[in-house]
N, C-alpha and C positions, 0 to 999 in steps of 0.2 A: 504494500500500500504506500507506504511514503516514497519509497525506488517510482512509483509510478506520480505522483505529488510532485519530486522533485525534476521528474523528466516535462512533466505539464509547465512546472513554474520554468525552467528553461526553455523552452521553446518560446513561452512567451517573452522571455529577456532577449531572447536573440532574435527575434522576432519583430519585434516592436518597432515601433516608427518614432519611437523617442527616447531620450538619452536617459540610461538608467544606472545607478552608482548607489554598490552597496559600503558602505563606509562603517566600523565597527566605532564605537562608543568613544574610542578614543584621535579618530579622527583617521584612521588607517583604512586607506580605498584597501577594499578586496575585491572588489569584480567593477566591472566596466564594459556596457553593451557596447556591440560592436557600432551605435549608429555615434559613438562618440565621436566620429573621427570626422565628419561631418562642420561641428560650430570649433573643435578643438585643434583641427590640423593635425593630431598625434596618431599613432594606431592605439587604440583599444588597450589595450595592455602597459604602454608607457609608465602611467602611475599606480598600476595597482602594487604595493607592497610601500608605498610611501606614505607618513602622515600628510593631510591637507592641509594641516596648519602650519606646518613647514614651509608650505610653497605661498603664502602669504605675507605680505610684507609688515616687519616688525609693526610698523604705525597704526597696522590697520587690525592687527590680533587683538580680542577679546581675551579676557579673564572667562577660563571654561569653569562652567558651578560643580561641586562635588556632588553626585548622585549617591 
């Protein structure tokens, strides 16, 4: 059941006609639709294993809240 859940939800991630970006709690891309490559100029893959807050500039980071 989930093997079949988790093959549905991909398809629809690669699939899709819009840009889809899973980012874990601490700000770490893990996945990246392929239609990213589109508004971003990069392949798909470029930042996943990178924090996003990283690639922001000092001035414009937030203080993240402790959950």
């Amino acid at each position: 059941m989930l093997q079949k859940s988790e093959k549905r939800f991909r398809a629809l991630v690669e699939h899709s006609m819009e840009e889809i970006s899973l980012i874990d709690p601490d700000g770490t891309l893990t996945f990246e639709s392929p239609t990213s490559r589109r508004p971003l100029g990069y392949p798909p893959d470029s930042f996943v294993g990178y924090n996003l807050f990283d690639l922001f500039h000092p001035d414009e980071r937030q203080p993240q809240p402790d959950y």
